[in-house]
C-alpha positions in Angstrom: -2.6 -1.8 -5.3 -4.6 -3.1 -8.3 -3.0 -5.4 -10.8 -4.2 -6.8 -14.2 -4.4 -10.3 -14.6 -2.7 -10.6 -17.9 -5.4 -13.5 -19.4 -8.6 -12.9 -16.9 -9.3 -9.1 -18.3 -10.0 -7.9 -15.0 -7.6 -6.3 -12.5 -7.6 -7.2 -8.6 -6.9 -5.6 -5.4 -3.4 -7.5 -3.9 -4.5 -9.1 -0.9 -3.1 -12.1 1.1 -2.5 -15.8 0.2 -6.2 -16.9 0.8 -7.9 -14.1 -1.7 -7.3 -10.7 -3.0 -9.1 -7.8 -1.5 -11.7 -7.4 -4.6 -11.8 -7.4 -8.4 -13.0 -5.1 -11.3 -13.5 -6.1 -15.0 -11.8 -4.3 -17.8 -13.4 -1.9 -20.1 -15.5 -4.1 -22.8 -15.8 -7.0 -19.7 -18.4 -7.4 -17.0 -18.4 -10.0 -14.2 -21.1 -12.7 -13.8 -22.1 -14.1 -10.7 -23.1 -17.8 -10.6 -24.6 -18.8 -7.1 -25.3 -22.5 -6.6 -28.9 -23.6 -6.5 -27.6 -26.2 -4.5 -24.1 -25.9 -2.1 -21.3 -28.2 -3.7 -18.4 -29.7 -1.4 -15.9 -27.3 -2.7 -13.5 -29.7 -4.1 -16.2 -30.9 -6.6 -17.4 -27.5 -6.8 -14.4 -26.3 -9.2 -14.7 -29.5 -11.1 -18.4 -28.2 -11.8 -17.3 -24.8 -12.4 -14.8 -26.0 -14.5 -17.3 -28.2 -16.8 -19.8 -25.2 -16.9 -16.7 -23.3 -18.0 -16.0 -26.2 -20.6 -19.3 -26.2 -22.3 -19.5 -22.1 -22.0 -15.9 -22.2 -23.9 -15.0 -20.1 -21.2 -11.0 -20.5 -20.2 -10.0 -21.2 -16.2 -8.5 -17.6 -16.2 -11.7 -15.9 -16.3 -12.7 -16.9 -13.1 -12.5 -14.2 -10.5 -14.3 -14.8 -7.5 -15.2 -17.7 -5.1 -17.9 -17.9 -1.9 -17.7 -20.3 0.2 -19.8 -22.1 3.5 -18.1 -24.0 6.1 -19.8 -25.9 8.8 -18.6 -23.5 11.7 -16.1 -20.9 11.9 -12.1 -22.5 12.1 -9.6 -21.2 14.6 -6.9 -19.8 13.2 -4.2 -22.6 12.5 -7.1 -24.3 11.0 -8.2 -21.8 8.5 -4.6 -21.3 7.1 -4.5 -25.0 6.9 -7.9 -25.2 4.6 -6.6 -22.1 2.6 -3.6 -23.8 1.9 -4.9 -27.0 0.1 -8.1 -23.8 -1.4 -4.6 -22.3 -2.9 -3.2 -25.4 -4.1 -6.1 -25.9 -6.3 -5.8 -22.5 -7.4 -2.1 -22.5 -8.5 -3.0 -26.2 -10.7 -6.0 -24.0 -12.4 -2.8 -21.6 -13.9 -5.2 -18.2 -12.2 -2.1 -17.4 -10.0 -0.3 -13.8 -11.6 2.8 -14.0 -10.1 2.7 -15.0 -6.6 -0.3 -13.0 -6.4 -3.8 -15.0 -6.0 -6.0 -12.6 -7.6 -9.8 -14.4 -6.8 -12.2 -12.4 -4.6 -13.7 -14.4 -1.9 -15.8 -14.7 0.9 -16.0 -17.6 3.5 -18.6 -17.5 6.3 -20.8 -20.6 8.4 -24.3 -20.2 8.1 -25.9 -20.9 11.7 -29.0 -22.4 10.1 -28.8 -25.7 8.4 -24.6 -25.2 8.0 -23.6 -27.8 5.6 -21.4 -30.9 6.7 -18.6 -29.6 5.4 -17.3 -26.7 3.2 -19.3 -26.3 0.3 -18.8 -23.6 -2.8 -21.9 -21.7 -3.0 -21.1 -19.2 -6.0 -18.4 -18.2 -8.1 -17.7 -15.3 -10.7 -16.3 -14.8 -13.9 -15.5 -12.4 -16.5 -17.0 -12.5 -19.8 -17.4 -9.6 -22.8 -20.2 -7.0 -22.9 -21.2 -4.1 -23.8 -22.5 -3.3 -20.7 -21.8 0.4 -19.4 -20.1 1.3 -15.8 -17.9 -0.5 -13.7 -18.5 -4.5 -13.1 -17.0 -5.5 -9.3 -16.9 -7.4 -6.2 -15.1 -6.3 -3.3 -14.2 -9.5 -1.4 -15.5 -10.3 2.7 -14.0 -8.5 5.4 -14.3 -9.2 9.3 -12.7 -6.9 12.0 -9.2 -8.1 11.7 -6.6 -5.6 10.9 -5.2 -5.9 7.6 -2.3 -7.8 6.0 -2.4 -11.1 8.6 -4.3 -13.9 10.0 -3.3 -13.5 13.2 -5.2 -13.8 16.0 -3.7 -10.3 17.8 -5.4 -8.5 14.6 -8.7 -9.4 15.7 -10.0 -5.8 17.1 -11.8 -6.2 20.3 -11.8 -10.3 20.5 -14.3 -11.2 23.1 -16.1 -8.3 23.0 -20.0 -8.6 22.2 -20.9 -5.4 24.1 -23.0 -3.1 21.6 -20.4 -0.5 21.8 -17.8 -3.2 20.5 -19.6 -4.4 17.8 -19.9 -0.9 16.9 -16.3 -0.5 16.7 -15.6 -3.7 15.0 -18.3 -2.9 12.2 -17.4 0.6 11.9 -13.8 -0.9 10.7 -15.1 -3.4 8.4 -17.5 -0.8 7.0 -13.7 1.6 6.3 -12.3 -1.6 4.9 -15.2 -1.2 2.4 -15.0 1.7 1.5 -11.6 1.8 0.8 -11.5 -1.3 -1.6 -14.3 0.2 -3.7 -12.6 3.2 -4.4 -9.4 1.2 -4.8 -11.2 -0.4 -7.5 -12.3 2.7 -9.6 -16.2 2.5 -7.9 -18.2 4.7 -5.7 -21.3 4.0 -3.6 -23.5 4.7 -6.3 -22.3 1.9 -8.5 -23.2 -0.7 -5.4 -26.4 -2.9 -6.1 -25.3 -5.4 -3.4 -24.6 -4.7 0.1 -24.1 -8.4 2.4 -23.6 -8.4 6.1 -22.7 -11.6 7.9 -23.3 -11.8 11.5 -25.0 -13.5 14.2 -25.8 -9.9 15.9 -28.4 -7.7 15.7 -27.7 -5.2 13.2 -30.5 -2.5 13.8 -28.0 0.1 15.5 -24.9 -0.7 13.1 -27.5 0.0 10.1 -28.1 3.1 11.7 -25.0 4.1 13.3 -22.5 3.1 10.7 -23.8 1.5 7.6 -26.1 3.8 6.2 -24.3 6.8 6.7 -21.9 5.9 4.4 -23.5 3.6 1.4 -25.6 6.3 0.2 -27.2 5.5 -3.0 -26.6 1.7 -2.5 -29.2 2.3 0.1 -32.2 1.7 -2.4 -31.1 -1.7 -3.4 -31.4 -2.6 0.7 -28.6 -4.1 2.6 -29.1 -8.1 2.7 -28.1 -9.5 6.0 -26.9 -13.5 6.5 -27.7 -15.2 9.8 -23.6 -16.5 10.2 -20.6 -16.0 11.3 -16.9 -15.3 10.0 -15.2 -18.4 8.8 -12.3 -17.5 11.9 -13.6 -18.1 16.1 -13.5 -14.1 17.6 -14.7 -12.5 14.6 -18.2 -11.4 14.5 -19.2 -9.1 11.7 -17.6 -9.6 8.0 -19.5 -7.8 4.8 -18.6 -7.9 1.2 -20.0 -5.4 -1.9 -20.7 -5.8 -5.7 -22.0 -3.8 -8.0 -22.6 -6.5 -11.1 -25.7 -6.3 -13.6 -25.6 -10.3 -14.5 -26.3 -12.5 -11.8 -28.2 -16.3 -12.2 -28.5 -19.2 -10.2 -27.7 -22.7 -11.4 -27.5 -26.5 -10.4 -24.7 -27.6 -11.6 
C-alpha cells in the first residue's frame, strides 16, 4: 500500500524494516537524485547529506531514497545486523512515519574495486517543481520472495543454470512491475532501468526484460558488474523515472 509521509511530500510503497518498496513525489514535487562523485563510508555519508541539506535549507524529511556499496554481499544474520544500526540512524533523523521506514534503497557490492567498507553512493530527495508527470524510484529487488529476509525466500539458491537465472530474474522483473504501478507509473514514465548482477544478461534482456519495459527501452537498460548485498542472491534491479539527476563531491 502507499502512504504519504506527512512532512516529506512524497508517498512510499510499505516495505520491510531495511527500506520501503519505492517512493513517488506529490503533485507540485519532483525527486532529485544526488550520486556521489566519490563513495562516502555511510555513516559520514548522512552527515554530508545532511550539511548539503543544511546549506540547500532543505529539512531531513525530504530525503527519500538511499544507495548503498558494501565490500561483498553479507549472509543473512549479517545484513539484518547492518540494517539495524542503517535504521537506527534513520529513526534519530525523525523520517520514520509510524513504524513505517519510508526511504527507497538499494544495496549491492560492486565486484570491481568494492570499497573497504560500506560506502553511500547516492541519495534522493524531494524538492518543489513545476515539473510535469510522475517523479519516482522503485527501490532494488533480488529473487527473494517478498515480506522477509529469510534465507528459505531465496528462489532457486544455488542455482546458476541459465534456466535458473531465468526464473529468478523473471520474478524480480514482476516485482518491478508491480511497484511501478503501485506507485501511479507505467513503463513509459521509466528513464532508468539498473540491473545488478555478476551474470551474463544477453538472454534475460531478451527473454524477460525487454518484453516488458517497452518504452523504457530507448533510454537503454544500464547493467552493474555486482552482486546482491545477501550470499545466494544473484540478480537485483531497481527503476526511476526522475528528470533531475547531478553528481557531487561532497
Amino acid at each position: 500500500m502507499l502512504m504519504k509521509h506527512p512532512q516529506g511530500n512524497y508517498r512510499f510503497m510499505v516495505g520491510i524494516a531495511p527500506y520501503s518498496c519505492g517512493v513517488v513525489a506529490e503533485p507540485g514535487y519532483e525527486i532529485v537524485l544526488v550520486t556521489l562523485a566519490v563513495g562516502l563510508p555511510w555513516r559520514k555519508g548522512f552527515q554530508a547529506v545532511e550539511n548539503y541539506f543544511r546549506h540547500q535549507g532543505i529539512a531531513r524529511t525530504a530525503l527519500c531514497g538511499i544507495q548503498l556499496r558494501c565490500p561483498a554481499p553479507y549472509s543473512m544474520a549479517d545484513f539484518i545486523a547492518f540494517n539495524q544500526q542503517y535504521t537506527q540512524v534513520l529513526r534519530e533523523w525523525n523520517v520514520y512515519v509510524g513504524d513505517h521506514n519510508p526511504i527507497a534503497r538499494t544495496n549491492v557490492a560492486p565486484v570491481e574495486n568494492p570499497p573497504a567498507e560500506t560506502v553511500m553512493h547516492a541519495f534522493a530527495y524531494v524538492r518543489p517543481s513545476e515539473e510535469p508527470g510522475p517523479s519516482f524510484i522503485v527501490a532494488g529487488a533480488g529473487e527473494l520472495k517478498e515480506g522477509k529476509l529469510v534465507e528459505e525466500g531465496i528462489i532457486r539458491k544455488g542455482d546458476c543454470s541459465a534456466a535458473a537465472l531465468v526464473e529468478k530474474s523473471t520474478y524480480v522483473m514482476n516485482v518491478m512491475s508491480e511497484r511501478l504501478r503501485a506507485l501511479g507509473g507505467q513503463w513509459r514514465d521509466v528513464n532508468r532501468v539498473n540491473l545488478y548482477t555478476i551474470h551474463g544478461i544477453d538472454r534475460i534482456l531478451q527473454e524477460v526484460v525487454f518484453p516488458q519495459v517497452g518504452a523504457a527501452s530507448q533510454h537503454g537498460v544500464h547493467w552493474y558488474p555486482t552482486r546482491p548485498p545477501v550470499r545466494g542472491i544473484e540478480f537485483e534491479m531497481d527503476l526511476r523515472g526522475l528528470t533531475n539527476e547531478m553528481c557531487l563531491r561532497l
